[in-house]
PDB file of the backbone (N, CA, C, O) and the ligand in Angstrom, with CONECT records:
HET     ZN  A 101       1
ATOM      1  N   UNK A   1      17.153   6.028  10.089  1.00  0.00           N
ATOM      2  CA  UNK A   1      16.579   7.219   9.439  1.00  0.00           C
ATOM      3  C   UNK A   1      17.428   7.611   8.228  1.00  0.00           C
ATOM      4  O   UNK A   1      18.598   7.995   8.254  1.00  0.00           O
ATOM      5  N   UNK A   2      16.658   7.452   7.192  1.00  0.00           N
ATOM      6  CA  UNK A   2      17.358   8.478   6.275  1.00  0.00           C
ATOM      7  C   UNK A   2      16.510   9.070   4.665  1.00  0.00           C
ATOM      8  O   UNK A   2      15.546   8.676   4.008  1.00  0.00           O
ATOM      9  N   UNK A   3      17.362  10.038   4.564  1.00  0.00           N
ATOM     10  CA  UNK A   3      16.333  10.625   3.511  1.00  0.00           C
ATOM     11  C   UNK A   3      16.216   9.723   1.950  1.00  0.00           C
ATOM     12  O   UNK A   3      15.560  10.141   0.996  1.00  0.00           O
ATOM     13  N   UNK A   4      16.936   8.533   1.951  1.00  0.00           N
ATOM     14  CA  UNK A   4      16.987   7.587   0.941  1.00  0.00           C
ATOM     15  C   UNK A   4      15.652   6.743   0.601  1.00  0.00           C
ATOM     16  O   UNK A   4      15.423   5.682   1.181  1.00  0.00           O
ATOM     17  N   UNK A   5      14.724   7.319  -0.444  1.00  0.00           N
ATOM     18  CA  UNK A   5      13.637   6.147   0.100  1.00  0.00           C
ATOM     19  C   UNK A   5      13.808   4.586   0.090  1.00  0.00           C
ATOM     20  O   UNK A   5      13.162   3.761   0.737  1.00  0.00           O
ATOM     21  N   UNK A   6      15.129   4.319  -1.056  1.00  0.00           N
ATOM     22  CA  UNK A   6      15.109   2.935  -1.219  1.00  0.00           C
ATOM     23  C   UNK A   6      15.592   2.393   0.241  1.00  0.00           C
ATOM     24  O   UNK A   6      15.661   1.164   0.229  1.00  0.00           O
ATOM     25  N   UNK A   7      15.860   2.829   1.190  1.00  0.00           N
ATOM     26  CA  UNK A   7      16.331   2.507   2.831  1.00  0.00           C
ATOM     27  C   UNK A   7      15.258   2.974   3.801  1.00  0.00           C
ATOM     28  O   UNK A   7      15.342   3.049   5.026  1.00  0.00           O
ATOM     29  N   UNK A   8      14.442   3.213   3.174  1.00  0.00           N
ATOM     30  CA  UNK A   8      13.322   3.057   4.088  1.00  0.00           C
ATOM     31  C   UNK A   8      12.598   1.758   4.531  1.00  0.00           C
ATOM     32  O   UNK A   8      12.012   0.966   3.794  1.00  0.00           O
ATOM     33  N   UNK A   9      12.720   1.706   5.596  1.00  0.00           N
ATOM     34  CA  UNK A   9      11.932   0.818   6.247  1.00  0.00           C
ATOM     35  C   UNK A   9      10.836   0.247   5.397  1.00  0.00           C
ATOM     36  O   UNK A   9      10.569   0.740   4.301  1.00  0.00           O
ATOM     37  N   UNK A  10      10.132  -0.892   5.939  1.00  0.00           N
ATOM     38  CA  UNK A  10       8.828  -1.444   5.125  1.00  0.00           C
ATOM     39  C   UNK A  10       7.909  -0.869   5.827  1.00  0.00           C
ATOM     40  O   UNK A  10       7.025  -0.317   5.172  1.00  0.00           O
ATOM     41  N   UNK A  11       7.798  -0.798   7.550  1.00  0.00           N
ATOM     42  CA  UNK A  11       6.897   0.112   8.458  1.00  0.00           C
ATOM     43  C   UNK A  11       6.605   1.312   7.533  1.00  0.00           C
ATOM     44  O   UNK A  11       5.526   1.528   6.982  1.00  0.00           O
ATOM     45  N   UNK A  12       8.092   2.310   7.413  1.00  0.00           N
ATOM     46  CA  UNK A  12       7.866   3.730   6.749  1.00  0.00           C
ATOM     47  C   UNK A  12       7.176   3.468   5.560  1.00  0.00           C
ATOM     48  O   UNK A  12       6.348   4.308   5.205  1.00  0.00           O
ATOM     49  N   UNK A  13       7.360   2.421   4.838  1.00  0.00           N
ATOM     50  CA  UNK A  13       6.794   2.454   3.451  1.00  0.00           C
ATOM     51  C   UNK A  13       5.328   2.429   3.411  1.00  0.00           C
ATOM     52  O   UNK A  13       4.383   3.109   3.011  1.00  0.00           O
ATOM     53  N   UNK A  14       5.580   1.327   4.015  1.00  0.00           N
ATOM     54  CA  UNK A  14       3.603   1.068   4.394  1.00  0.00           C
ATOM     55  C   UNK A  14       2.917   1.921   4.575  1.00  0.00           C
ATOM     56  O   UNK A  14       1.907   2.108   3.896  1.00  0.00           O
ATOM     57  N   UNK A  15       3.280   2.653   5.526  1.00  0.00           N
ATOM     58  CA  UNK A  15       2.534   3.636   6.358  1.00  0.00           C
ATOM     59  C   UNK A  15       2.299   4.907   4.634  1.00  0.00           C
ATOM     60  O   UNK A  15       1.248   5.518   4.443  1.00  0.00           O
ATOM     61  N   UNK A  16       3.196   4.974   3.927  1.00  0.00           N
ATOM     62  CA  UNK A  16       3.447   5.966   2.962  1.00  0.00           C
ATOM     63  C   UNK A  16       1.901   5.254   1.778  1.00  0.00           C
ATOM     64  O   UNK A  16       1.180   5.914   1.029  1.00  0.00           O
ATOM     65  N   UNK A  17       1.873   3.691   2.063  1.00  0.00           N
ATOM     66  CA  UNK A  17       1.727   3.047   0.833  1.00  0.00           C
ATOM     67  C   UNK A  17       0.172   3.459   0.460  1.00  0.00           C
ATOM     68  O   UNK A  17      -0.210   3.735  -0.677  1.00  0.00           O
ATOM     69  N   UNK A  18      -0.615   3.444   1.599  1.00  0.00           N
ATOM     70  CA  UNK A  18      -1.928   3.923   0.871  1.00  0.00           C
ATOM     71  C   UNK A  18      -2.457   5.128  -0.202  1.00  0.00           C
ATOM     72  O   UNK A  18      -3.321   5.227  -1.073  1.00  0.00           O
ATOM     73  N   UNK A  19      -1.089   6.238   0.582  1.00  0.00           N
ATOM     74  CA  UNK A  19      -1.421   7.451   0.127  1.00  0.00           C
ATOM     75  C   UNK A  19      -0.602   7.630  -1.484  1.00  0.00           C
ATOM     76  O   UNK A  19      -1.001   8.410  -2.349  1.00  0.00           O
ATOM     77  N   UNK A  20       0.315   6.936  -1.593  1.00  0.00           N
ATOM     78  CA  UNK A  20       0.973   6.405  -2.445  1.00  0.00           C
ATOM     79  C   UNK A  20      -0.062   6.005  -3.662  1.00  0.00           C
ATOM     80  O   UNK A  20      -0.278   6.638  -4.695  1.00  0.00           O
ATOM     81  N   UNK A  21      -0.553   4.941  -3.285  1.00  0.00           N
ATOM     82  CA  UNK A  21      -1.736   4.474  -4.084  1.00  0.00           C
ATOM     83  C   UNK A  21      -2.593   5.170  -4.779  1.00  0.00           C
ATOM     84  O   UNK A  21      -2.695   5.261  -6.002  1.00  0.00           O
ATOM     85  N   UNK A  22      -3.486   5.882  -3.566  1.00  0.00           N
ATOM     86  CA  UNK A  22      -4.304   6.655  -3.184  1.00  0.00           C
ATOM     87  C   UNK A  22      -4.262   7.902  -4.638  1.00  0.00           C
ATOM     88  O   UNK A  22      -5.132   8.160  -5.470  1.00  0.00           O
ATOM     89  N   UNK A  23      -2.635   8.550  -4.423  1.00  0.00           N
ATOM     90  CA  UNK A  23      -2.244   9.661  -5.277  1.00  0.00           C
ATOM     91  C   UNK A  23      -2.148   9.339  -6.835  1.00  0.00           C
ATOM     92  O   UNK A  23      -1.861  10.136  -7.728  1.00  0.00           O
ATOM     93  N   UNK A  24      -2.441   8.041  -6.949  1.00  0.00           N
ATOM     94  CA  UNK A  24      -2.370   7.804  -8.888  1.00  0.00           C
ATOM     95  C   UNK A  24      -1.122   7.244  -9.032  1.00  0.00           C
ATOM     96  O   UNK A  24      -0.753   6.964 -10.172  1.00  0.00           O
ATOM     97  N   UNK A  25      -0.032   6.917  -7.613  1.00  0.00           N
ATOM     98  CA  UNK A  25       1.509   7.104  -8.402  1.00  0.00           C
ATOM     99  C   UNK A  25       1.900   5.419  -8.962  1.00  0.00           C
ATOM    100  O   UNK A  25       1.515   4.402  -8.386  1.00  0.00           O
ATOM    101  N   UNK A  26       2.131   5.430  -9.303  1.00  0.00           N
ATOM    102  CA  UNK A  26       2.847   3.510  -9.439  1.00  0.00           C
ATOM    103  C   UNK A  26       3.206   3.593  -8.387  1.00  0.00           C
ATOM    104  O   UNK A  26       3.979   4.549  -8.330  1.00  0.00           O
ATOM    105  N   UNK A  27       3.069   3.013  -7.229  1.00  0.00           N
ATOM    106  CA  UNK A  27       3.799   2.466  -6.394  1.00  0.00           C
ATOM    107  C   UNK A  27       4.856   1.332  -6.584  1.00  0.00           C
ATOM    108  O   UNK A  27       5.721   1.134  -5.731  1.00  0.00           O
ATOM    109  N   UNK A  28       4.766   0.637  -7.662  1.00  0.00           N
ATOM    110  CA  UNK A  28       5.225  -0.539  -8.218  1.00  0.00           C
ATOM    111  C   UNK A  28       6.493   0.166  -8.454  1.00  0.00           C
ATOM    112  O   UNK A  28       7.415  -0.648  -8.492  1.00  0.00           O
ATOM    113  N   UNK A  29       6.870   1.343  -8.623  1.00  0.00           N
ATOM    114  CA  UNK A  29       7.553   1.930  -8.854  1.00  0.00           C
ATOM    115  C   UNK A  29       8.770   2.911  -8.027  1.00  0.00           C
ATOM    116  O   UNK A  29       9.702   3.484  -8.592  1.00  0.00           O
ATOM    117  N   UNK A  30       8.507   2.922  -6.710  1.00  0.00           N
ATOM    118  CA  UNK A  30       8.908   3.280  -5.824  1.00  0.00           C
ATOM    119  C   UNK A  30      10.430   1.915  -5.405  1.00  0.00           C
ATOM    120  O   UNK A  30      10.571   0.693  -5.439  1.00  0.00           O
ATOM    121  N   UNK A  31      11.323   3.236  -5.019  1.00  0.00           N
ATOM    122  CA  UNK A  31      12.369   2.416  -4.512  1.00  0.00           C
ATOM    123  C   UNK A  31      13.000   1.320  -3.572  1.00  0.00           C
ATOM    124  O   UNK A  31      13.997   0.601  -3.639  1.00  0.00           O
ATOM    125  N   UNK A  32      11.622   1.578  -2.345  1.00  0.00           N
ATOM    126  CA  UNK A  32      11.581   0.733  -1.567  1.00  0.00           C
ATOM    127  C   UNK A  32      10.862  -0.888  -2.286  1.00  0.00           C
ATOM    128  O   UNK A  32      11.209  -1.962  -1.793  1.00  0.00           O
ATOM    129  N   UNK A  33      10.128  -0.844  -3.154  1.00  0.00           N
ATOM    130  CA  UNK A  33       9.766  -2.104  -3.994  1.00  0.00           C
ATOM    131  C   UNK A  33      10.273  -2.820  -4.085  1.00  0.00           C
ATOM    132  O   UNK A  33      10.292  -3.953  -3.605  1.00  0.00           O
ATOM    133  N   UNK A  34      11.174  -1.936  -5.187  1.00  0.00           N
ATOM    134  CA  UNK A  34      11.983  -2.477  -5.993  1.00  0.00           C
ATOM    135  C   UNK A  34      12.857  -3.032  -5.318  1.00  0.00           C
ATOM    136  O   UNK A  34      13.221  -4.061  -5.886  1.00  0.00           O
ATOM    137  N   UNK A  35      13.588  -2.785  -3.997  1.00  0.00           N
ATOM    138  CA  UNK A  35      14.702  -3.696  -3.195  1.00  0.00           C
ATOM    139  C   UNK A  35      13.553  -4.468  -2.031  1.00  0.00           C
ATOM    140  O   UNK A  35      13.982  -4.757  -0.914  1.00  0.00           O
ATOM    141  N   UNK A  36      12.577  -4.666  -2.277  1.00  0.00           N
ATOM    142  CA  UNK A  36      11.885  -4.930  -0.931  1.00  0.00           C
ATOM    143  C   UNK A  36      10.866  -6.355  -1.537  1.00  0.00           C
ATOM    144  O   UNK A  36       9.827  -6.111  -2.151  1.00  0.00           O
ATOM    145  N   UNK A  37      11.340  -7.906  -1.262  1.00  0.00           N
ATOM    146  CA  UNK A  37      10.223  -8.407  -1.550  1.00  0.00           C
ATOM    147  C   UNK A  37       8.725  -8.425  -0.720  1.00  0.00           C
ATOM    148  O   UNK A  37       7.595  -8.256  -1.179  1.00  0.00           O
ATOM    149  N   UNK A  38       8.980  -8.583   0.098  1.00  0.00           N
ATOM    150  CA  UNK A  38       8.167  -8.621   1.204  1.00  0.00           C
ATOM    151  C   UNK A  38       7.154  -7.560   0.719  1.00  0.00           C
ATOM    152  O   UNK A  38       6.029  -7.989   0.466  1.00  0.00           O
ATOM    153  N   UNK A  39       7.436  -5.915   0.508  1.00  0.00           N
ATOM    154  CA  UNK A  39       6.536  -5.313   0.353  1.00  0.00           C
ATOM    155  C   UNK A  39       5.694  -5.531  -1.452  1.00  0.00           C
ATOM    156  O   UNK A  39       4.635  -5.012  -1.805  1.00  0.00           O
ATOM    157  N   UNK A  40       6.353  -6.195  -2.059  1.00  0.00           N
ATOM    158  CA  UNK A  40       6.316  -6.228  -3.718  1.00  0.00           C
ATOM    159  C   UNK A  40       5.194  -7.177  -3.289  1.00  0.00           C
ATOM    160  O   UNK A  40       4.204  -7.100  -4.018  1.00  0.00           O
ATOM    161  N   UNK A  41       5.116  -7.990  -2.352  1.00  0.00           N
ATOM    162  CA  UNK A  41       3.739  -9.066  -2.722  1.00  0.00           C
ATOM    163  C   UNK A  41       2.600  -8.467  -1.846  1.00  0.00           C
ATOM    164  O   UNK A  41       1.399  -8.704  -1.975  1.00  0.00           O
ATOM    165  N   UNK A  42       3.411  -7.342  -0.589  1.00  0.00           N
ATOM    166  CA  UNK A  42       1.821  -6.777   0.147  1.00  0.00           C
ATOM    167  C   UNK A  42       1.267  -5.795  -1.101  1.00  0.00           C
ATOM    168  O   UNK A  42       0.054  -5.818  -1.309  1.00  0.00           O
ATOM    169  N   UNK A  43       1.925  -5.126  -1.751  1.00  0.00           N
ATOM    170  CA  UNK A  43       1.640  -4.467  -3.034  1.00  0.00           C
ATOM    171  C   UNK A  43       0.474  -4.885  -3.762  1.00  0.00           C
ATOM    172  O   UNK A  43      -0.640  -4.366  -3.681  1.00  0.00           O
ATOM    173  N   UNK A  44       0.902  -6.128  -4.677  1.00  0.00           N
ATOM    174  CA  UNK A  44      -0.001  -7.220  -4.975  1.00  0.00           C
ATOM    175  C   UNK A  44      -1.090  -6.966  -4.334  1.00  0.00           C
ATOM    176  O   UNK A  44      -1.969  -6.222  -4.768  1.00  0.00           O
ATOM    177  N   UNK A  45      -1.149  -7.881  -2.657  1.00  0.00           N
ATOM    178  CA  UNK A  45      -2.473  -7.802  -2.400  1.00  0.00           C
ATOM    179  C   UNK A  45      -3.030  -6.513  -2.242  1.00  0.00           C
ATOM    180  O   UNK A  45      -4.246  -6.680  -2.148  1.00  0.00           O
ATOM    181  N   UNK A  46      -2.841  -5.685  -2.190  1.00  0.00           N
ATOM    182  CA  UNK A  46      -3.814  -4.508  -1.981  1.00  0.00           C
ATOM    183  C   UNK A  46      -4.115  -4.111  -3.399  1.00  0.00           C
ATOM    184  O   UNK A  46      -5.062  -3.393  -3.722  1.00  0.00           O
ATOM    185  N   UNK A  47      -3.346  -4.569  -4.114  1.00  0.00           N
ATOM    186  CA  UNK A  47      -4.158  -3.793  -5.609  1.00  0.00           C
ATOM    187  C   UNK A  47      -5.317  -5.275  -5.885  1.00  0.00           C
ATOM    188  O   UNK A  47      -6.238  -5.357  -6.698  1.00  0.00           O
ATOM    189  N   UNK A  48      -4.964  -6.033  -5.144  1.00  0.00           N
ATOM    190  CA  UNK A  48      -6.335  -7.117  -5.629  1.00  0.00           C
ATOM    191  C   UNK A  48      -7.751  -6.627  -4.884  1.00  0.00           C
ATOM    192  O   UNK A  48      -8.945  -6.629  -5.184  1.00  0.00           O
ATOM    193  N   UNK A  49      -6.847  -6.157  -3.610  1.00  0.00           N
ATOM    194  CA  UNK A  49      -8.245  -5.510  -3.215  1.00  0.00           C
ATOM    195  C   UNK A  49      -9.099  -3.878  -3.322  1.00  0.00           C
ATOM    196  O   UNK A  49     -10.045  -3.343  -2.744  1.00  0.00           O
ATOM    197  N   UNK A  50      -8.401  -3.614  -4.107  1.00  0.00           N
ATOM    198  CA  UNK A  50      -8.204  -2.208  -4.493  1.00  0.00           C
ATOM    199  C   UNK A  50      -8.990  -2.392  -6.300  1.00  0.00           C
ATOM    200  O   UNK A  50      -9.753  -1.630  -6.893  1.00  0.00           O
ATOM    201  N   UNK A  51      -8.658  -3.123  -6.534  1.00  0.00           N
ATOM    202  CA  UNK A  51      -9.467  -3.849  -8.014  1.00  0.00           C
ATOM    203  C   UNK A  51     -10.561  -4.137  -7.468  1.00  0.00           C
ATOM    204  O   UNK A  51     -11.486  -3.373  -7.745  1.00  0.00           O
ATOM    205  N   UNK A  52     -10.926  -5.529  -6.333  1.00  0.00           N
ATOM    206  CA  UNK A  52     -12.050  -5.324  -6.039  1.00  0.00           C
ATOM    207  C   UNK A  52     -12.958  -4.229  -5.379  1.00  0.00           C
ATOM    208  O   UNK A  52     -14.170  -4.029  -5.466  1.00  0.00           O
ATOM    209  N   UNK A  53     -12.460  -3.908  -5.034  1.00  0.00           N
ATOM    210  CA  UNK A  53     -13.373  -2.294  -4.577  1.00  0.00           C
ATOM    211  C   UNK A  53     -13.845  -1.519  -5.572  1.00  0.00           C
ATOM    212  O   UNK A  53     -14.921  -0.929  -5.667  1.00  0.00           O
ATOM    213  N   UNK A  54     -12.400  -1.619  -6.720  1.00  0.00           N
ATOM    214  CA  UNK A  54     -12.985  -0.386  -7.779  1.00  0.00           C
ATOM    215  C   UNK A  54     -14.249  -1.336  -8.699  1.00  0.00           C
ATOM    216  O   UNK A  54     -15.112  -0.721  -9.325  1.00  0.00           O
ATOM    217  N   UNK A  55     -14.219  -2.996  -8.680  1.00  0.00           N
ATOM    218  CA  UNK A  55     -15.265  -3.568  -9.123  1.00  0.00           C
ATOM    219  C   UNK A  55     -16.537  -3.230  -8.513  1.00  0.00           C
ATOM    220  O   UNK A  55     -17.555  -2.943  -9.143  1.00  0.00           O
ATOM    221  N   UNK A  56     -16.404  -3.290  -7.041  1.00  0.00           N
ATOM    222  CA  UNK A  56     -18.062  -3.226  -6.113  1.00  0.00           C
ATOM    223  C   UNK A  56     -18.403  -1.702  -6.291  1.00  0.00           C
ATOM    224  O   UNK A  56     -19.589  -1.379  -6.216  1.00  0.00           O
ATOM    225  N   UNK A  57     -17.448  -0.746  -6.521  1.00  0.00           N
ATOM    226  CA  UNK A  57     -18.014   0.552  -6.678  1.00  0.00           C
ATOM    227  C   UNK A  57     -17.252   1.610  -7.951  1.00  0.00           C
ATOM    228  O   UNK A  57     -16.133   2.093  -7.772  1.00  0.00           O
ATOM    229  N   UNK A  58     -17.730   1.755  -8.698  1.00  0.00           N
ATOM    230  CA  UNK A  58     -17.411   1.442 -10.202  1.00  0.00           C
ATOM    231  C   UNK A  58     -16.875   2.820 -10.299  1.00  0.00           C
ATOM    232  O   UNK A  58     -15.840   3.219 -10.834  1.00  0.00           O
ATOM    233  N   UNK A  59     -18.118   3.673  -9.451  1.00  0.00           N
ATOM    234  CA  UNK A  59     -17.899   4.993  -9.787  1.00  0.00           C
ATOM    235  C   UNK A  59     -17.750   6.131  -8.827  1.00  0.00           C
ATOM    236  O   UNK A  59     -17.614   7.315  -9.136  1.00  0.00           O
ATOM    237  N   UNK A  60     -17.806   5.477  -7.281  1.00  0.00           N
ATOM    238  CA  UNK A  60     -17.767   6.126  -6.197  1.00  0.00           C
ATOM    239  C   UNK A  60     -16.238   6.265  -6.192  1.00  0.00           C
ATOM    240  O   UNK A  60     -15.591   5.636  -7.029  1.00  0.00           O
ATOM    241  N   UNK A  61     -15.599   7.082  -5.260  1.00  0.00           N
ATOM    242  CA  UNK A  61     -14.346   6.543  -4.675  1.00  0.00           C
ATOM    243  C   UNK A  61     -14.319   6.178  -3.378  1.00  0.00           C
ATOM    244  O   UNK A  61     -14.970   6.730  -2.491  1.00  0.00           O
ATOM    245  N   UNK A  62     -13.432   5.073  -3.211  1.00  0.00           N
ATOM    246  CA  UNK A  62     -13.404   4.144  -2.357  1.00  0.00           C
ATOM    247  C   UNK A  62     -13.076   4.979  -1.122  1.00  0.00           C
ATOM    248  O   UNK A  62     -11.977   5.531  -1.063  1.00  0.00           O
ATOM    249  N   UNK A  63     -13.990   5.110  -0.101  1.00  0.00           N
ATOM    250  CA  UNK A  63     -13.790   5.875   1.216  1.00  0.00           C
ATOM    251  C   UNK A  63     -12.778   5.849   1.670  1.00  0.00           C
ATOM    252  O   UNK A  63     -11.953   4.947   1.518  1.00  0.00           O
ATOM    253  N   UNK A  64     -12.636   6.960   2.395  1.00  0.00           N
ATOM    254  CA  UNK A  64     -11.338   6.740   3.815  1.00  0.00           C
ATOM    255  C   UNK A  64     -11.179   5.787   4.191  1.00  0.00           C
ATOM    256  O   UNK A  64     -10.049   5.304   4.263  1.00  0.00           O
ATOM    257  N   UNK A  65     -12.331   5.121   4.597  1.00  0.00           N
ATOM    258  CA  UNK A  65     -12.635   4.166   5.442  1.00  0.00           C
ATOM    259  C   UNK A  65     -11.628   2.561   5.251  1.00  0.00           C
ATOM    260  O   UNK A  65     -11.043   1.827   6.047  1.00  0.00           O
ATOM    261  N   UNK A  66     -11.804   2.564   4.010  1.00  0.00           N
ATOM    262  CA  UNK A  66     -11.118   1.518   3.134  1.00  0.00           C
ATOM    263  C   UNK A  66      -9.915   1.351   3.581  1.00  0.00           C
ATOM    264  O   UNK A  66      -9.493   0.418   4.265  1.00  0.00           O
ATOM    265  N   UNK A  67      -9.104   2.689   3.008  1.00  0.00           N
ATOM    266  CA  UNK A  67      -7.759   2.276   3.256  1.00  0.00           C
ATOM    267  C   UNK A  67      -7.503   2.239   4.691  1.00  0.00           C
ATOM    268  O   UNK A  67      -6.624   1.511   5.154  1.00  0.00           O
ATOM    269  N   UNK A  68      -8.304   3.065   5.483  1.00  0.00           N
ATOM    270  CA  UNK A  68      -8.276   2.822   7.150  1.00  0.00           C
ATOM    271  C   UNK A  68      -7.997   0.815   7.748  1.00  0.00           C
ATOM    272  O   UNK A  68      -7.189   0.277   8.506  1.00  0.00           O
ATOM    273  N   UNK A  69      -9.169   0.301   6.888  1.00  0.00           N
ATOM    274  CA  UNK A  69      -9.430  -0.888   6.792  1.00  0.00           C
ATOM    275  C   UNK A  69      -8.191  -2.089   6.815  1.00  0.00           C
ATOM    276  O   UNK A  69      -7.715  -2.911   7.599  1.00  0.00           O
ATOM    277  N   UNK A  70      -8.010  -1.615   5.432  1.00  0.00           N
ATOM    278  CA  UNK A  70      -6.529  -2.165   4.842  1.00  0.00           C
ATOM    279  C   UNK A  70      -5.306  -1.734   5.532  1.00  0.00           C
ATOM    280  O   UNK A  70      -4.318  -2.462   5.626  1.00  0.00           O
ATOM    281  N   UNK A  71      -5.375  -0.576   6.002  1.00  0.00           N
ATOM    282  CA  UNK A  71      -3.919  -0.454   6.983  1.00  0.00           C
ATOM    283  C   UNK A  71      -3.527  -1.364   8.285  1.00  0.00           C
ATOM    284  O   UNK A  71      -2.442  -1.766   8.703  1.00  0.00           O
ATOM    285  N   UNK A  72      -5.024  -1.535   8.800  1.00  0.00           N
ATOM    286  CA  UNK A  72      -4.988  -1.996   9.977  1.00  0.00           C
ATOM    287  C   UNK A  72      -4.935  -3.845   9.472  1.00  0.00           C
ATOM    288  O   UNK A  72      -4.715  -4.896  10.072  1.00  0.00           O
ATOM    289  N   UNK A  73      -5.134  -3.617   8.634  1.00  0.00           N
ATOM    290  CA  UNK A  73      -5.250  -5.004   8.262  1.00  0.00           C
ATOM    291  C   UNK A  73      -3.606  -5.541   8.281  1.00  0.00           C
ATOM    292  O   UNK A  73      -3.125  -6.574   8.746  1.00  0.00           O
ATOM    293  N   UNK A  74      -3.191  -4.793   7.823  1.00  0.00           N
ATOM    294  CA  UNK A  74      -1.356  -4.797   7.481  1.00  0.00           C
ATOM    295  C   UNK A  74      -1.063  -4.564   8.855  1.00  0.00           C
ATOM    296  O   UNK A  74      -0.256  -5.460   9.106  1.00  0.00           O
ATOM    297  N   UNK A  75      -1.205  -4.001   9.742  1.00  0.00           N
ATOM    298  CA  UNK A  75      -0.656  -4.011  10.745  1.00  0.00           C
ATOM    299  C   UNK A  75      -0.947  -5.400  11.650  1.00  0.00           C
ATOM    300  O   UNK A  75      -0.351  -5.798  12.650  1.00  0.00           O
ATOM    301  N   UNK A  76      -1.835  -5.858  11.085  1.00  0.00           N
ATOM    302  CA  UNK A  76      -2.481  -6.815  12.226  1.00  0.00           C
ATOM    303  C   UNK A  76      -1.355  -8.083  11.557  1.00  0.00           C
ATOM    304  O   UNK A  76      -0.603  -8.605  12.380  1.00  0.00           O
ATOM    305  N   UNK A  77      -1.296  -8.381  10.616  1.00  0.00           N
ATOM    306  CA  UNK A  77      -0.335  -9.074   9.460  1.00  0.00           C
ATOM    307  C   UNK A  77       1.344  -8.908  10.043  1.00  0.00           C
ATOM    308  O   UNK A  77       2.023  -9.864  10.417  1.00  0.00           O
ATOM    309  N   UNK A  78       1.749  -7.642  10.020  1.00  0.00           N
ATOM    310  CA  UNK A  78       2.810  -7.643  10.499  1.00  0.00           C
ATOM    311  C   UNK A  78       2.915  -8.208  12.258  1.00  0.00           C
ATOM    312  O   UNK A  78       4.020  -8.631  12.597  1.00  0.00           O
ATOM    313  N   UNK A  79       1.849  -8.205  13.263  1.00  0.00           N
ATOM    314  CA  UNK A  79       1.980  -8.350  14.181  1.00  0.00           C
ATOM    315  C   UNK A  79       2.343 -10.159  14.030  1.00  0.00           C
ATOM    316  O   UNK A  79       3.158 -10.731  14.754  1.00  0.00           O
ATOM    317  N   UNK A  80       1.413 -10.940  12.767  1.00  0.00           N
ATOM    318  CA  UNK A  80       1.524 -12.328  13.363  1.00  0.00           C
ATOM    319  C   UNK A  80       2.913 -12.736  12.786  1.00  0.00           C
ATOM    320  O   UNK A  80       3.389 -13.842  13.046  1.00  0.00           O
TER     321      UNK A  80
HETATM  322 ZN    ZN A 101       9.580  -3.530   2.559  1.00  0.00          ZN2+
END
């Protein structure tokens, strides 16, 4: 535990990362990234799929549902 984000966990990050996203912020930009490869390429993929979404729905925003989707998806990822 600690209040350092760059020592945060990749779990803690993750869990942070949708809303992260979600909020407009660079995540690319966050401290845990930047020392973290592992999370720098799950990064990647979610903005590929986060591009494709904003392709299939141009002008909606992408439901709850989505990132619900994608979390569990990461979790299922970290399990294998
Ligand atoms: Zn990480």
């Amino acid at each position: 535990m600690s209040d350092d984000p760059g020592k945060m966990s990749c779990a803690e990050f993750q869990a942070q990362l949708p809303e992260l996203i979600g909020s407009g912020a660079n995540a690319a930009d966050h401290p845990h990234i930047r020392n973290c490869e592992l999370c720098r390429s799950l990064l990647a993929d979610l903005e590929t799929i986060a591009e494709a979404a904003r392709q299939l729905f141009p002008v909606v925003e992408p439901p709850d549902d989505l990132w619900a989707q994608i979390e569990s998806k990461i979790k299922n990822e970290e399990g294998g």
